[in-house]
N, C-alpha and C positions, 0 to 999 in steps of 0.2 A: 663591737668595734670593727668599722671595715680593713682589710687588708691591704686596701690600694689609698692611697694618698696621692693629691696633685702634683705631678713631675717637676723635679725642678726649677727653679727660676721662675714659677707660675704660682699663681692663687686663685682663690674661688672669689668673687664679688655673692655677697650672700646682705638678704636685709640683717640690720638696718643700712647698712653703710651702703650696699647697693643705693638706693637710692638718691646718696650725696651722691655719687656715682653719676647717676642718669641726670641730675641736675647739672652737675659742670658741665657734660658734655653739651647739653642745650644751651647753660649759658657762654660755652665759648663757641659756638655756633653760630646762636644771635644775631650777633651784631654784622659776620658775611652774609646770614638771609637777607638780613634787614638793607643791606648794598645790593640786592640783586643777586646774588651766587647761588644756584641752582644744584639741587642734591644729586650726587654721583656717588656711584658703589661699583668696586669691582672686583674680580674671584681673587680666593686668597691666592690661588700660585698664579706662578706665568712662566713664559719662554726663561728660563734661567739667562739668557745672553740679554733679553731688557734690564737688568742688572748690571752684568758685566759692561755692557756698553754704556748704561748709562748713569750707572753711579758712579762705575772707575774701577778698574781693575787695581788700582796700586788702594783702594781704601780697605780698613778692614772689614768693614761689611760685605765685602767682596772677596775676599781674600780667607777668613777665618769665621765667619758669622752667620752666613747662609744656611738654612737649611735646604736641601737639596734633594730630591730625588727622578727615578730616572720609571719611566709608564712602564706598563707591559707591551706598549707600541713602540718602544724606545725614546721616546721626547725625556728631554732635559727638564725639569722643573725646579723652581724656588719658591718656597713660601712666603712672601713681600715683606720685606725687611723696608721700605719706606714706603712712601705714597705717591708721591712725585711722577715719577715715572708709567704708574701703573695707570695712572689720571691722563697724563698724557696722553697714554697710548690708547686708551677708551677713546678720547677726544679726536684721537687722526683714526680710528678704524671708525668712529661712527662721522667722520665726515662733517664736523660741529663747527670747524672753522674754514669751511665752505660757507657759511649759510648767510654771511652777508652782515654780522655782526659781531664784530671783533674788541675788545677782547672775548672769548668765551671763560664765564667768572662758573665756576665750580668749587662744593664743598662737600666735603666727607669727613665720616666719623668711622672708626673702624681699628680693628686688632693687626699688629706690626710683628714679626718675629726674627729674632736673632739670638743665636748662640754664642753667648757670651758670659764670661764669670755672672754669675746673680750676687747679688746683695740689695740691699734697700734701696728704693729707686732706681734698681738697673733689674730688670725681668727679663725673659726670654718671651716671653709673649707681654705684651703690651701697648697700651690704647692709644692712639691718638685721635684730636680733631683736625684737618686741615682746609688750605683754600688757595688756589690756584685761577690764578687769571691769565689766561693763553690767547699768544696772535698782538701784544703790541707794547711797543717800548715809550714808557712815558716816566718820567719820576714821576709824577702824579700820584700814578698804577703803584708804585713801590712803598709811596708813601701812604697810601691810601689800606695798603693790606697792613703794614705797620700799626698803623692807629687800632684798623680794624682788631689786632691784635690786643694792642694796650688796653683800649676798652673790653674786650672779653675778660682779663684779668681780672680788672679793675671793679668788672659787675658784680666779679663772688666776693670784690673786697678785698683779695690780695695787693698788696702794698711793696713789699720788701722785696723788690726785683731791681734791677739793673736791665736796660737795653745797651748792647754793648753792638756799631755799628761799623763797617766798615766795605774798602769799596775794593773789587779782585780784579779789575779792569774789564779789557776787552780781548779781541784776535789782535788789535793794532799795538798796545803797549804791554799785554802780559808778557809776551814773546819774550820783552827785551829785558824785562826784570826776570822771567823767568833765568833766560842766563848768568844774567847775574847770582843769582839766588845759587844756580849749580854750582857756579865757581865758587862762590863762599862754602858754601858745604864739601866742595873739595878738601875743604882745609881743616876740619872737622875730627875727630875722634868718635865713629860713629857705625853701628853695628854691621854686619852684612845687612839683615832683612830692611834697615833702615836705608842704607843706601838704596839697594835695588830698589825699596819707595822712593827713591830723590830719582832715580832715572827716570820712574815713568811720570811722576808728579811729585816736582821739588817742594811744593808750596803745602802739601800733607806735612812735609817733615813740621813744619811750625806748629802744626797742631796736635805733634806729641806728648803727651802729657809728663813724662817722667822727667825729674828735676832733672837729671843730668845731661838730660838732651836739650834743655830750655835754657842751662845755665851757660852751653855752649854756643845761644842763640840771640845773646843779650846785643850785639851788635851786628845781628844778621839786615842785609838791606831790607828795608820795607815799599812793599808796593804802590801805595800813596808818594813817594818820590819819583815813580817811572810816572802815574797816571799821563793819558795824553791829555791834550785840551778839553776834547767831548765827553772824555770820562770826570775828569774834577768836574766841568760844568754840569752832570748829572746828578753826581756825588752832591756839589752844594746845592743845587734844588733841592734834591731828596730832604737833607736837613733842614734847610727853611722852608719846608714845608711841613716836616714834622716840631720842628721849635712855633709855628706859628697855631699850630693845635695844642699847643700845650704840650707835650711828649717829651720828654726828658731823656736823653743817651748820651752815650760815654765812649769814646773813640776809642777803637783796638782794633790798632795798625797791624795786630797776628791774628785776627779774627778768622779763620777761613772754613772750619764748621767740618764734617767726617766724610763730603760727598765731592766727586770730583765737578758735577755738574756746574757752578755756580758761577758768577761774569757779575762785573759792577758789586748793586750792592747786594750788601751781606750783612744779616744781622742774628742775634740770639739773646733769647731773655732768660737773665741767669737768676736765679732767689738767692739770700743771703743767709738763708736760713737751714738749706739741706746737706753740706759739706762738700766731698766730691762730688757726684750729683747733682749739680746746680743747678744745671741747665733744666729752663721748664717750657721752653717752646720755641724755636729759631727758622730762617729761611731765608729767602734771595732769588736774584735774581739767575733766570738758568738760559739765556738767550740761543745755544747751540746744542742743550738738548735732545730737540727735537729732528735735527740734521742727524744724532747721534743714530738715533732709532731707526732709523729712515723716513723720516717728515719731511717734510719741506720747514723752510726757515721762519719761527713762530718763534720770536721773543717772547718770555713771559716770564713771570715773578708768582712765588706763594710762599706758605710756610707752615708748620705743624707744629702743634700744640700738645705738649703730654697730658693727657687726662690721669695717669697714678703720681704723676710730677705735681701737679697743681693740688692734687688729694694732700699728697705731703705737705707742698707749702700751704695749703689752710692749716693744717695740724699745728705745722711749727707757727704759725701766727696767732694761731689759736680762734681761726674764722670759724663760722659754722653755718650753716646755710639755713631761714626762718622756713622747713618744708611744711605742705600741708600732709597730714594723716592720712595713711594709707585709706583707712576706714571714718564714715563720716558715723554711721549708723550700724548697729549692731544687736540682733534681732536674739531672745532669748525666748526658747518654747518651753509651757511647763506642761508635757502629754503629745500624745500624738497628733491627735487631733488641729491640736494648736499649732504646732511643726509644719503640716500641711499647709495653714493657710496664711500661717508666717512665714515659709517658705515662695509664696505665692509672691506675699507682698515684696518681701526680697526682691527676686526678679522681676518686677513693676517698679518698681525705687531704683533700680539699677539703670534699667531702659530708660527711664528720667532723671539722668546724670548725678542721681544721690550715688554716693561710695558707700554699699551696705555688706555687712558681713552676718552670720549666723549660726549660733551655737551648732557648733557638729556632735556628734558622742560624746554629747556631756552628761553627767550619771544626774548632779546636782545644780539646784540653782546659786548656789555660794559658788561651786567652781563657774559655772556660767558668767556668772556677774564677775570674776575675779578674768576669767578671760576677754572679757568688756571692758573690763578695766587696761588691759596688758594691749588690745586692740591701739588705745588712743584715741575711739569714738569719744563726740563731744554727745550723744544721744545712746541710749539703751530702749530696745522697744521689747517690751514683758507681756507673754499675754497667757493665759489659762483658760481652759474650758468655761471657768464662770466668767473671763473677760468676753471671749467670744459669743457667749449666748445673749449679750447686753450691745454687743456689735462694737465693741472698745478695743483698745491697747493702750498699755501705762506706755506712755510715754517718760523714760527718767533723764535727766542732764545730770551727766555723771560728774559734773565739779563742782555744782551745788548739791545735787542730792535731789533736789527735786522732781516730785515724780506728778504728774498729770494724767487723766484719760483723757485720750483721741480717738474719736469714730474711724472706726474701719477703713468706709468708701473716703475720709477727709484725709485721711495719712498721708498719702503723696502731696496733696497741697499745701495741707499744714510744714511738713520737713521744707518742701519747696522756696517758702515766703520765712524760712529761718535762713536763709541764705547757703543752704549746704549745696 
């Protein structure tokens, strides 16, 4: 038994379940390739102030959740507690929204870290997929990442979600509800740390989760009353354009998500099925950004997707995903000899896209065949000194039983035209 065990808040992705694993993430991927969004990756740390500046110093990710360290050069570092930002800042250091075609559609899959209480569904290290389209302001763009989303779900079969939508304005009308907003929180029964969150960003306090801060919010003014004219007229494209694809949401006028970045709309897909933890992939739009960073002015909109969130919600629905078998074929030697030139053919079956595996230190051929079995090969290839000297290999189909000989030099094209 080892003595080290995975750190807190963390787990190991180990087969089988790995592999549901590497499936969602391809299929909530998908459907942004299939629009043109182009694969971006970027280092796990960065400037720790790409954070502060541009998630928000008043959010808790900025505040309590960061992991942090400082070089032996002195530079400031954070391990990336979102994606957003770090996409961004890939996209204005490589100069992509120069290049003459706007928006630039980018998609990533990759590991998030934050320090925070763990429990189920909440990790200190964990996955996301996301997709960010940078450089232009269109409902279109907003609606268009939206679907992209709903259909990713939708392909593993998850059902039981909520999109919960709503709109945070702009520079021209947050202003004026934001004041408002401060004034009503004046009047509040409300912590110190909460407060000094209302000073730098009133509109956090909404998105507290503790009942008594929410029950003192039941008549707090809502955004959607300040909206200017360009902002509702946004807002309602967005919808009719998502209502006329079919997409179903449900308005929530306190929607405004744990990032200070965010302008217009705003959305997040909550399951019904995992309790606290709801939330299984949300985003918006972030028009000002990229100002934050030091960009120039690049409207844009994405959103991320939890890949251990969406694990969950198949669970709780009880999805399961039809994969195919690690192993297609599974090769058993009885002597040396046989090892050798079943080993051979192995690596020949392999380079022509069969998925073949082959008995390692096996003493016997009952455990062989019982590890052929444990494989989930739909084939066993058996051969012995006396199959070899005839130029054969039994060929077995391990869910009938049935066992055939195959000529040696035929093997790869016989497997081939079985459709493995």
């Amino acid at each position: 038994m080892s003595t080290f065990t995975a750190p807190k808040g963390t787990y190991d992705l180990l087969p089988p379940s790995s592999a549901t694993f590497l499936a969602i993430r391809d299929r909530l991927s998908e459907p942004s390739r299939r629009a043109g969004y182009g694969y971006v990756e970027t280092p796990v740390f960065e400037d720790v102030k790409l954070f502060s500046r541009g998630v928000g110093e008043s959010t808790d990710i900025v505040t309590k959740e960061m992991y942090t360290l400082t070089t032996k050069g002195g530079d400031e570092l954070a391990l990336r507690p979102e994606g957003t930002a770090p996409v961004l800042r890939a996209a204005l250091q490589a100069n992509l929204h120069k290049q003459g075609n706007l928006p630039v559609k980018l998609w990533y899959s990759a590991s998030y870290y934050r320090y925070e209480r763990a429990q189920k569904g909440r990790y200190r290290q964990f996955s996301q997929v996301g997709a960010e389209a940078i450089g232009a302001e269109d409902p279109a763009l907003d609606a268009e990442l939206i679907i992209l989303a709903d259909d990713a779900f939708r392909s593993l079969g998850v059902r039981n979600y909520s999109l919960l939508l709503n709109s945070l304005g702009d520079k021209q009308c947050r202003p004026v509800y934001r004041a408002a907003l401060i004034e009503f929180l004046a009047g509040l029964d409300l912590d110190e740390d909460t407060r000094r969150r209302a000073e730098i960003n009133p509109l956090r306090v909404l998105d507290d989760k503790r009942e008594a801060v929410q029950a003192q919010l039941v008549d707090a003014p809502m955004l959607r009353d300040y909206l200017c004219e360009d902002c509702k007229a946004y807002d309602e494209k967005v919808r009719e354009l998502l209502t006329a694809a079919g997409v179903a949401f449900v308005d929530d006028p306190k929607l405004v998500r744990g990032l200070d970045y965010y302008t217009r709309t705003t959305f997040e897909f909550v399951h019904n099925g995992l309790g606290a933890q709801s939330a299984i992939g949300g985003g918006g739009r972030y028009d000002g950004l990229s100002e934050m960073i030091g960009g120039p002015a690049l409207p844009s909109v994405g959103w991320a997707l939890g890949v251990d969130r969406t694990y969950l919600a198949m669970e709780a629905e009880g999805v399961t995903l039809d994969l195919p078998a690690a192993t297609s074929v599974y090769a058993v030697a009885l002597g040396e000899e046989a090892k050798n030139i079943l080993f051979a053919k192995v690596i020949e079956l392999r380079r022509a896209g069969v998925a073949t595996d082959l008995a390692f230190g096996v003493k016997s051929i009952k455990n062989a065949m019982k590890s052929a079995d444990r494989s989930g090969a739909r084939f066993a290839l058996i051969a012995g000194d006396r199959d070899l000297a005839e130029g054969v290999v039994q060929l077995k189909d391990l869910s009938t039983g049935e066992q055939t000989p195959v000529a040696l030099d035929a093997l790869v094209t016989t497997l081939k035209e079985k459709q493995l």
